[in-house]
C-alpha positions as CSV (number, residue, x, y, z in Angstrom):
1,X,0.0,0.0,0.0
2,X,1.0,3.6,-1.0
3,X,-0.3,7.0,0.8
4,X,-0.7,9.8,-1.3
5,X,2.2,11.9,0.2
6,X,4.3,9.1,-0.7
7,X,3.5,9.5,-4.6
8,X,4.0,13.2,-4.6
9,X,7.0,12.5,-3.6
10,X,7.7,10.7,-6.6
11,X,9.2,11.9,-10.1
12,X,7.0,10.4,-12.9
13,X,9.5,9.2,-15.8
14,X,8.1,8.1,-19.3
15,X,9.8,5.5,-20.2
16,X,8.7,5.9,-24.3
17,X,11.6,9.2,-24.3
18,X,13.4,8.5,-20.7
19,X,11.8,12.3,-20.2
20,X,10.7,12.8,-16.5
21,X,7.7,14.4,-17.1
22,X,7.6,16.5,-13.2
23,X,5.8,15.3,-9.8
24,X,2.9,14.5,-9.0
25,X,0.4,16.8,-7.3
26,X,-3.3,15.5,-7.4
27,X,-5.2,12.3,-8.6
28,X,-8.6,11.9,-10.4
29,X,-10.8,10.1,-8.5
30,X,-14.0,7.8,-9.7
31,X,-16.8,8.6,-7.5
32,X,-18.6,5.6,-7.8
33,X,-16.3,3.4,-7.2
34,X,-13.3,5.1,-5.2
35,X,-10.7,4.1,-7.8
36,X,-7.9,6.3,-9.0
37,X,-8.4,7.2,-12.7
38,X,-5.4,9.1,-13.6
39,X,-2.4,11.0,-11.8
40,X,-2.1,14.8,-12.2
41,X,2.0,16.0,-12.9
42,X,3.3,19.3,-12.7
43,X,6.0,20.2,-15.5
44,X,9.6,20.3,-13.6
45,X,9.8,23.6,-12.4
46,X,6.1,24.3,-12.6
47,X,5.3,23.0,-9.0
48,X,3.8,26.0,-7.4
49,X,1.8,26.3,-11.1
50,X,-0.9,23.6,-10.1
51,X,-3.8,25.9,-11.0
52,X,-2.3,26.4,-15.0
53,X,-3.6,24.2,-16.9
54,X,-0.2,24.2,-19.5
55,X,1.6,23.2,-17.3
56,X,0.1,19.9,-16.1
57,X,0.5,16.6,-17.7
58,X,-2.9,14.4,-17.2
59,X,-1.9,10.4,-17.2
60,X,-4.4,7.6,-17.4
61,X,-4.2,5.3,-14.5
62,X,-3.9,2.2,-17.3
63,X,-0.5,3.9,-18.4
64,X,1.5,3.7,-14.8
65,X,3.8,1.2,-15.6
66,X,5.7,0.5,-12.4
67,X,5.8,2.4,-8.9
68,X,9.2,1.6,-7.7
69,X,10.6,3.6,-4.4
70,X,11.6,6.9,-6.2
71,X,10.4,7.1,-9.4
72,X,6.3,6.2,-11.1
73,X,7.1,4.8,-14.4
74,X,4.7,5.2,-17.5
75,X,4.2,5.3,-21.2
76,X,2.4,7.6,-22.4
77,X,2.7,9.9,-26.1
78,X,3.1,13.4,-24.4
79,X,1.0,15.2,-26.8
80,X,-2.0,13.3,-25.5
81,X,-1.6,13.9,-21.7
82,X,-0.5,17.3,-21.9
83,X,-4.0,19.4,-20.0
């Protein structure tokens, strides 16, 4: 089991490029069923820009590779996760 101050901890690296796409900083939640649908990553550097929506990558749950003890691995095309 994982808390959530654990993941935002966390650089988010996809491995299709080997680009680390930032941190995370929030999760979409389904209501219904209480399962996490996708992470919310703030560009590096863009940390205290959580409320611009350029500057946040969007990836779908289904696309988290691996959550190893530093790093959240994922494949994603960055063109279609960029918010």
């Amino acid at each position: 089991m994982i808390r959530y101050c654990e993941l935002c901890e966390k650089q988010v690296i996809n491995i299709a490029d080997c680009c680390c796409l930032g941190n995370v900083v929030d999760l979409e939640l389904d209501e219904c069923n209480g399962r996490i649908c996708a992470l919310v990553v703030a560009a590096p550097g863009k940390f205290f820009c959580i409320f611009c929506p350029a500057c946040e990558y969007i990836i779908p749950w289904k696309r988290v590779v691996r959550i190893g003890p530093d790093i959240i691995l994922v494949d994603v095309c960055v063109e279609d996760v960029k918010s």
